[in-house]
VOBALUM-540274 format. One record per residue: residue in one letter; x, y, z of N, C-alpha, C in turn. Coordinates in steps of 0.2 Angstrom, whole numbers, padded with zeros to 4 digits, always signed. Atoms other than C-alpha are relative to their C-alpha. Layout:
REM residues N
aXYZXYZXYZ ...
END
This chain:
REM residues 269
x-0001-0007-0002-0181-0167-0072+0001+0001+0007 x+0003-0001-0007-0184-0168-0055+0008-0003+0003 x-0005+0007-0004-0168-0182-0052+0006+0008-0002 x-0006-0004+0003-0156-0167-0064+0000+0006+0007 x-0004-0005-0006-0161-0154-0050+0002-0003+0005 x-0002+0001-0006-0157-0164-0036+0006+0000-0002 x-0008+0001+0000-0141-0167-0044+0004+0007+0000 x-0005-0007+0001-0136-0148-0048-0001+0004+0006 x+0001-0004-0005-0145-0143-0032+0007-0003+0005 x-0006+0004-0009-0130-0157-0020+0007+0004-0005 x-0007-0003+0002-0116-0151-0034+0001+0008+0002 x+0002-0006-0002-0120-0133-0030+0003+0002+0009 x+0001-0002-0007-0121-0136-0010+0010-0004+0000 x-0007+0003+0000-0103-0147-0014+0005+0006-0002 x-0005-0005+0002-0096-0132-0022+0000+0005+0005 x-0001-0003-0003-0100-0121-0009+0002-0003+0005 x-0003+0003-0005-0096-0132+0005+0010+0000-0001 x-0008+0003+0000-0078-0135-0003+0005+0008-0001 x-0004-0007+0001-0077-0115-0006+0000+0002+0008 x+0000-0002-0007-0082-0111+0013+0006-0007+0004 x-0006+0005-0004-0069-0128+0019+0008+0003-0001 x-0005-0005+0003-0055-0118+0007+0002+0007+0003 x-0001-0005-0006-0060-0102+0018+0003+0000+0004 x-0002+0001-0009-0055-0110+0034+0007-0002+0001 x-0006+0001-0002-0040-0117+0030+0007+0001+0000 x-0006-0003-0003-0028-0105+0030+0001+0001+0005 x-0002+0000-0006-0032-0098+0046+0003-0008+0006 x-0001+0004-0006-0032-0116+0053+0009-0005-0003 x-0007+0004+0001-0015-0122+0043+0005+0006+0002 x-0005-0004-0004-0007-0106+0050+0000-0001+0009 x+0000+0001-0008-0011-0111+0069+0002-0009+0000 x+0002+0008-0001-0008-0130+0066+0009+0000-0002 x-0009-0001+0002+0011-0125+0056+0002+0005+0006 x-0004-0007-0007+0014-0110+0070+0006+0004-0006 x-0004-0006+0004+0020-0098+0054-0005+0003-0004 x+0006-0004+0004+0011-0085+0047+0006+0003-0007 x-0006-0004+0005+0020-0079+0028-0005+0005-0003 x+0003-0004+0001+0016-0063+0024+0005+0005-0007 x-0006-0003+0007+0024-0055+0006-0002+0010+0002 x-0001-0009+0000+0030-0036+0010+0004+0001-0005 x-0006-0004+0003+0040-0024+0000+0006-0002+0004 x-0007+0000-0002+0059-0026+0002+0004+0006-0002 x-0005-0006+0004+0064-0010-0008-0005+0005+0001 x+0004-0007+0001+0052+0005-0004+0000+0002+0008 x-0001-0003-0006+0059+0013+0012-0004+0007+0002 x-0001+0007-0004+0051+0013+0023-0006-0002+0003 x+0003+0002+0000+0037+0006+0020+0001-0008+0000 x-0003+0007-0001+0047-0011+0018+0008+0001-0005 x-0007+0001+0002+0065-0012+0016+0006-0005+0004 x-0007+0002-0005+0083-0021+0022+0004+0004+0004 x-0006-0002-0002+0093-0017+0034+0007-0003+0000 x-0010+0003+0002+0112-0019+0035+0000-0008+0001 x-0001+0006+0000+0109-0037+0042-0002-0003-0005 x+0004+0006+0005+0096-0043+0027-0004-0001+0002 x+0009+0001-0001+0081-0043+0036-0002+0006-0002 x+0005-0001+0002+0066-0035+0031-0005+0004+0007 x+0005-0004-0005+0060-0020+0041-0005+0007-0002 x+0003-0005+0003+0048-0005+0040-0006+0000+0003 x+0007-0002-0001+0030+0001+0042-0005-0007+0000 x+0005+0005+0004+0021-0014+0033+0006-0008+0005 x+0000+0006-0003+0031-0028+0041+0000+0000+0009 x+0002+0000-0006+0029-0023+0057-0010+0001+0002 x+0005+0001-0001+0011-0023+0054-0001-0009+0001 x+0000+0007+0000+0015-0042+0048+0001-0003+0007 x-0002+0001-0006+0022-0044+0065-0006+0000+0007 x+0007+0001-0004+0007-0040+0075-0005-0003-0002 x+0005+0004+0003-0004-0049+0065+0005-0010+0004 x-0002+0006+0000+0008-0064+0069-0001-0001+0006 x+0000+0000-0007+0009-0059+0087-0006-0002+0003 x+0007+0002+0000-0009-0060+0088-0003-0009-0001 x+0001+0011-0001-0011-0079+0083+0005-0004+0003 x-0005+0003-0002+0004-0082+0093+0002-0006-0005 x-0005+0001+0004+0014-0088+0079+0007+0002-0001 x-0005-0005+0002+0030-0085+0070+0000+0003-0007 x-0002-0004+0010+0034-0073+0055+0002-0001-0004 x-0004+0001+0005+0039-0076+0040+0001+0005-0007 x-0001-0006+0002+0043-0062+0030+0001-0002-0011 x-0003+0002+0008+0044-0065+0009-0002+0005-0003 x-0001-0005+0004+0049-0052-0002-0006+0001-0008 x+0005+0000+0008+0037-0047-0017+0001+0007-0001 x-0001-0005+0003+0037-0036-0030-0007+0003-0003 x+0008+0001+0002+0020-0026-0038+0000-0004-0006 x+0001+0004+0006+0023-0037-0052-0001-0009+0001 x-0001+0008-0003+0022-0054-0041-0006-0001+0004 x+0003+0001-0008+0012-0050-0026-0007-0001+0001 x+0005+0003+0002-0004-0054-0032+0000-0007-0002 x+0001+0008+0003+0000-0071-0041+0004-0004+0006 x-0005+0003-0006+0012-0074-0024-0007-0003+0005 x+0004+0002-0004-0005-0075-0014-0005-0005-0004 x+0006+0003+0005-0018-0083-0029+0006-0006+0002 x-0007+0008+0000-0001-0098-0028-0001-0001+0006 x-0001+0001-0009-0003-0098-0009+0009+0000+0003 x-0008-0002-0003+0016-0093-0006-0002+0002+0004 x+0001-0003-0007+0009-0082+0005-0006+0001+0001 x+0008+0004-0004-0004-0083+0017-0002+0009+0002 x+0003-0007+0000-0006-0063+0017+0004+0006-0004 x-0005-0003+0007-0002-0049+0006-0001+0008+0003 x-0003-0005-0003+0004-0033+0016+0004+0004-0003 x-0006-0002+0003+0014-0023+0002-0002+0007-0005 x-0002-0004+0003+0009-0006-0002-0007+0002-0009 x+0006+0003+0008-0007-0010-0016-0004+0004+0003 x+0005-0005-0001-0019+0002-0019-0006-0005-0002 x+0007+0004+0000-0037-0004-0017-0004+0002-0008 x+0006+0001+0005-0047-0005-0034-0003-0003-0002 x+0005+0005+0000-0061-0013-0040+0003-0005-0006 x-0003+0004+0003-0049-0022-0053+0005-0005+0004 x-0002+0005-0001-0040-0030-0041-0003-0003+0006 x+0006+0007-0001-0053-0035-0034-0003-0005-0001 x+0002+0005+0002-0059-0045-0045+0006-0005+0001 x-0006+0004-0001-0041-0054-0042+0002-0004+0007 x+0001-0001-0004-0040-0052-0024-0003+0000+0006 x+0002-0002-0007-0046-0052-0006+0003+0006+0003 x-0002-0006-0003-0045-0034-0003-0005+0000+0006 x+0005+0000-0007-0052-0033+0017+0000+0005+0003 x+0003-0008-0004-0060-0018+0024+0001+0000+0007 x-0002-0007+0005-0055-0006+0030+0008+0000-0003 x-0007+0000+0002-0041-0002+0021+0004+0004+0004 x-0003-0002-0006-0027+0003+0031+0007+0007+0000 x-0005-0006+0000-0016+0019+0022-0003+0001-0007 x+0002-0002+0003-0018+0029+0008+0008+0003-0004 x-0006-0003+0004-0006+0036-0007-0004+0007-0005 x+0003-0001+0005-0008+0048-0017+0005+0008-0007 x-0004-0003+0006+0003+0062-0031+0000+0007+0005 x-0006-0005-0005+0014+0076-0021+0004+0004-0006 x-0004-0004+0003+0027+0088-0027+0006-0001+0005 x-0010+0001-0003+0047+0086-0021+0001+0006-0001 x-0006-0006+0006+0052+0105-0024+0004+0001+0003 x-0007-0004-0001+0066+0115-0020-0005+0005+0007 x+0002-0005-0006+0063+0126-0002-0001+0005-0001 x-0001-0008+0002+0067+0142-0010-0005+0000-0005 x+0004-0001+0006+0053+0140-0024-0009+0003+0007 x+0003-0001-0003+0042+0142-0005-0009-0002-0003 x+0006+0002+0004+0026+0132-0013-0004+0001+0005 x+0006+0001-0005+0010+0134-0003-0006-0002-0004 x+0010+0003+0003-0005+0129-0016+0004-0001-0006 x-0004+0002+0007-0001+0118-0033-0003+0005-0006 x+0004-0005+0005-0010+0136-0042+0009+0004+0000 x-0008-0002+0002+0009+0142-0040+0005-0004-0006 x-0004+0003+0003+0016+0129-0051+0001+0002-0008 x+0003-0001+0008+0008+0138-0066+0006+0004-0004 x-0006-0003+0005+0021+0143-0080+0007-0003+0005 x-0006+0003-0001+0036+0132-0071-0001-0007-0002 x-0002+0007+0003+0045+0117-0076-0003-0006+0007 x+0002+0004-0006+0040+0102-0064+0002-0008-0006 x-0001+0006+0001+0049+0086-0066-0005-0006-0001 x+0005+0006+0000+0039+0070-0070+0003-0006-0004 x-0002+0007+0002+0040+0052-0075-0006+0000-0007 x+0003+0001+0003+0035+0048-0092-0006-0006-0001 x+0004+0005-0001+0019+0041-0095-0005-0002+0007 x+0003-0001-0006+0012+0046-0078-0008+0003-0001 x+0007-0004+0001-0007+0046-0080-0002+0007+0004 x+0000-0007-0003-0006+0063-0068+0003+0007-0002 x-0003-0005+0001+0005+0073-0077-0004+0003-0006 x+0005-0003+0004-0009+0078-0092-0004+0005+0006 x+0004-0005-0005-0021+0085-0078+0003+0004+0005 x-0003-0005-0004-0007+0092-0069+0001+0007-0003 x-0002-0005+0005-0001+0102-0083-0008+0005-0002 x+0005-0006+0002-0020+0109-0089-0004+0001+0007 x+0004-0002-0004-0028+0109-0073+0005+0007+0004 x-0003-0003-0003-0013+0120-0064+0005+0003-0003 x-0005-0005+0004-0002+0127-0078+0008-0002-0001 x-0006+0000+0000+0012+0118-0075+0005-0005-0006 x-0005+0000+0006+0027+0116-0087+0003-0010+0002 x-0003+0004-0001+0029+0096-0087+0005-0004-0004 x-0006+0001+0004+0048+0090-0092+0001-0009+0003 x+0001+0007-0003+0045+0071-0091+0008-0005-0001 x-0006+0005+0000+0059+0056-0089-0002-0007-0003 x+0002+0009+0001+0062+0037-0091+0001-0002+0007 x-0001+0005-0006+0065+0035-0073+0001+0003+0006 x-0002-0004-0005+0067+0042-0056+0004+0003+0000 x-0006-0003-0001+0085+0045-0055+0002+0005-0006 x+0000-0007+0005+0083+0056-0072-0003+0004+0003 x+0003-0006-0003+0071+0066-0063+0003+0002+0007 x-0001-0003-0004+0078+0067-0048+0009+0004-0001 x-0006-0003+0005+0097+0072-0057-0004+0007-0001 x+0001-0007+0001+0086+0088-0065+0000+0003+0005 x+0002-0004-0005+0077+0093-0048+0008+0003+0002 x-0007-0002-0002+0095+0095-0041+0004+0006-0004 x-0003-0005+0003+0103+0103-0056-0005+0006+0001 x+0004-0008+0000+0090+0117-0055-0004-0001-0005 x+0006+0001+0004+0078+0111-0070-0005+0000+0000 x+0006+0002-0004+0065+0108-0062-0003+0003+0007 x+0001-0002-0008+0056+0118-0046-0001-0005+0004 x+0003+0004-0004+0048+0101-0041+0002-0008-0004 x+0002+0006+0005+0047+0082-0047-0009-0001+0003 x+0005+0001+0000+0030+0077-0046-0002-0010+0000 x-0001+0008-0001+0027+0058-0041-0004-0002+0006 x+0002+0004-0006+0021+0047-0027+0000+0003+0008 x-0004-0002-0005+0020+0054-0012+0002-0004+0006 x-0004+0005-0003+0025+0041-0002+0006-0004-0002 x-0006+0001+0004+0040+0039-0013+0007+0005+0002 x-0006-0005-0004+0047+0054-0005+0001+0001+0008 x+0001+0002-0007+0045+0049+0013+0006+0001+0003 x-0005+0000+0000+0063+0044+0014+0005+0005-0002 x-0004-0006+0002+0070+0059+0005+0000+0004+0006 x+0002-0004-0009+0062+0069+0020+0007+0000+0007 x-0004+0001-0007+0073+0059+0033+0008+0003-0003 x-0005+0000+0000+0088+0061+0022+0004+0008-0003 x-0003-0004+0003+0102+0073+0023+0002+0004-0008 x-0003-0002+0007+0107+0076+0004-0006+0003-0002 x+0005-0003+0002+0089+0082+0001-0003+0004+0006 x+0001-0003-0007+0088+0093+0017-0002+0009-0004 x+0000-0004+0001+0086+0106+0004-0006+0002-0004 x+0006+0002+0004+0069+0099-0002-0003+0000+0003 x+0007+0001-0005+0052+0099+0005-0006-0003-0005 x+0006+0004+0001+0035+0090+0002-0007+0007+0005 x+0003-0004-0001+0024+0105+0007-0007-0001-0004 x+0007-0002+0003+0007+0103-0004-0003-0006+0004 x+0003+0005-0001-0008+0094+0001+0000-0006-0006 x+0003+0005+0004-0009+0077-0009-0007+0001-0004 x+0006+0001+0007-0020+0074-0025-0001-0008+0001 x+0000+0006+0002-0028+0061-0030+0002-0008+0004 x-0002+0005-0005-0027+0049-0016-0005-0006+0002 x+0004+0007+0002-0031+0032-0016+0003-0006+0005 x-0002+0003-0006-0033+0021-0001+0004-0008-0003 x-0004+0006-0001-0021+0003+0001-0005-0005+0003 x+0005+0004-0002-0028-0011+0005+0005-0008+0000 x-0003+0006+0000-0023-0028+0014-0003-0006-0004 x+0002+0006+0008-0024-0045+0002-0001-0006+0003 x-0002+0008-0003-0029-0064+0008-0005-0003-0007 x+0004+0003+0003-0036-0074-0006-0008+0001-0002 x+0008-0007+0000-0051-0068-0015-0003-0007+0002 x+0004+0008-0003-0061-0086-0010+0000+0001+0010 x-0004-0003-0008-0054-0078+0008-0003+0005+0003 x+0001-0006-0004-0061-0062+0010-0006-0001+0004 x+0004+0002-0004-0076-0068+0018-0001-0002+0005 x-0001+0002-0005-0071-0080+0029+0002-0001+0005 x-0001-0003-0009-0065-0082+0046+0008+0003-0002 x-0008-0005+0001-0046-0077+0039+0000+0006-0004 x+0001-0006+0004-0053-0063+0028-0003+0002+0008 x+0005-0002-0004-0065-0058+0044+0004+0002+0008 x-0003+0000-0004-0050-0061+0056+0005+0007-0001 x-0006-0005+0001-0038-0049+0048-0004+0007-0001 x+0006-0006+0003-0053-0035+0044+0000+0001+0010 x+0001-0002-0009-0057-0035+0066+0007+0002-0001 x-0004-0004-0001-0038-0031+0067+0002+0005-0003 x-0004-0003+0004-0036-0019+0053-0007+0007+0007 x+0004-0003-0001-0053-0010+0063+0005+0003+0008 x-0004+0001-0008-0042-0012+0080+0003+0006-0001 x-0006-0007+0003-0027+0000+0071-0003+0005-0002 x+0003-0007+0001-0038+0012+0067-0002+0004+0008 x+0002-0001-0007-0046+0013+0084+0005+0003+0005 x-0006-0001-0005-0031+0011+0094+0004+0007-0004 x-0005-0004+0002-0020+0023+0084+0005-0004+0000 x-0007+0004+0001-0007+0011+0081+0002+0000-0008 x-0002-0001+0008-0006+0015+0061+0003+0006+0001 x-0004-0007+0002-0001+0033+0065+0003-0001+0007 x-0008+0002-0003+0011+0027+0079+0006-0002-0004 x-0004+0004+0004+0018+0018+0067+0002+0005-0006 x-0002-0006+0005+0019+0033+0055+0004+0002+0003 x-0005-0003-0004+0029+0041+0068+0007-0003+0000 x-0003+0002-0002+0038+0029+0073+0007-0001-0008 x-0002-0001+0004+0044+0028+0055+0004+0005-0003 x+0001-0006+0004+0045+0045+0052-0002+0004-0007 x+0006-0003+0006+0032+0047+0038-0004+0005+0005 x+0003-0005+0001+0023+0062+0037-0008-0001+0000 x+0007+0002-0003+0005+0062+0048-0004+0001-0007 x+0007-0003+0006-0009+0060+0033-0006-0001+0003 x+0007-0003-0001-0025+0065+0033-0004-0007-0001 x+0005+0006+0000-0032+0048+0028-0001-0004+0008 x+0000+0006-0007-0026+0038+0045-0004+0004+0007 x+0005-0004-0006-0032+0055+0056-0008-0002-0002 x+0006+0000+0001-0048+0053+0047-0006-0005+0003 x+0001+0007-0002-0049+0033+0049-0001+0002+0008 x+0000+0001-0009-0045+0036+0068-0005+0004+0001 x+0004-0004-0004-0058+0050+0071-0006-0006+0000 x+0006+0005-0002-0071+0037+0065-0001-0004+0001 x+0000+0004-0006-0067+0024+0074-0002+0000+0007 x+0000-0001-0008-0066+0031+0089-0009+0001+0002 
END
């Protein structure tokens, strides 16, 4: 009896030694290679997109970028999609996962989601300027575009009256708002970021407070999130807050000040 727990007690101490050695060694094969890969968005402007040359710029890779600056390394930039970006980091493609993921306790269990998290999304309205929205209580008895199969569009419809005319796809929804179908589309609101900056929708505004809002969260290896490269990327995420470099970076973008980064920033300070 005595011989079996020495033995489950050394296997035991072997499996957390090899899970604490696993910790350590991405930060030390990212200073030992001089490359840090970080999987962003490539298609979600502009939170990660291409520009005319084919690189990869925006909100989120220029976080990658200080992160890289910080361990004096170089960058390296890999595209991911929400349907990769998770199995990109669990496969070790990439040595951090900066791309736009909402923090849950499901992808927790999959992930190294590290505190704090560093942006917030959450459901908006696109409407027309001359519909003059000020509270989602006006919405009641109008049409409001949506994506079908949108878990928001039930409780939008009974909690606030509104008349929802669903799609199979953005470009259908945003086709009716235009024709006059529609006072609003109803969707992400960090989806419309870009609409914001651009001309051909110069006759659309993003006026309501946000619902439903659910913070982002960066990703290293869930066996990671504890250790020195989980603990190293968590101090800088703490730093952004402080400093006010997330909502420079809003600016700098031309996203639309949220309430979650002012909020982060008061309480750091």
């Amino acid at each position: 009896m005595l011989q079996r727990f020495i033995v489950a007690a050394a296997t035991a101490i072997g499996i957390v030694a090899v899970a604490g050695s696993a910790a350590a060694q991405t930060l030390d094969k990212i200073k030992k290679d001089g490359v840090l890969v970080v999987g962003t968005k490539a298609d979600y402007k502009p939170f990660g997109f291409r520009d005319p040359s084919g690189g990869i710029i925006g909100f989120e890779p220029d976080l990658a970028r200080e992160v890289a600056d910080r361990l004096h390394v170089k960058l390296q930039l890999e595209p991911v999609v929400s349907s990769n970006r998770m199995q990109f980091l669990q496969q070790g493609k990439i040595d951090l996962m900066i791309a736009t993921m909402n923090d849950t306790p499901e992808r927790r269990k999959i992930v190294g989601i590290v505190e704090p998290d560093y942006y917030a999304s959450g459901v908006n309205v696109f409407a027309v300027k001359k519909a003059a929205l000020k509270s989602w209580a006006q919405l009641k008895g109008q049409k409001v575009c949506a994506i079908q199969g949108a878990w928001y569009n039930k409780p939008i419809s009974e909690q606030y009256g509104a008349e929802i005319v669903a799609f199979k796809g953005t470009a259908e929804a945003e086709t009716a708002l235009q024709q006059g179908n529609c006072v609003g589309f109803v969707y992400d609101d960090t989806y419309f970021v870009d609409h914001l900056n651009d001309p051909k929708w110069a006759a659309y505004e993003m006026p309501l407070e946000s619902i439903d809002v659910v913070p982002w969260g960066l990703a290293v290896k869930l066996e990671e999130v504890n250790g020195p490269w989980g603990q190293f990327i968590s101090n800088i995420e703490k730093d952004w807050h402080k400093s006010g470099k997330l909502i420079a970076l809003e600016a700098k973008w031309k996203i639309p000040p949220s309430s979650f980064l002012k909020k982060m920033h008061d309480q750091a300070k």
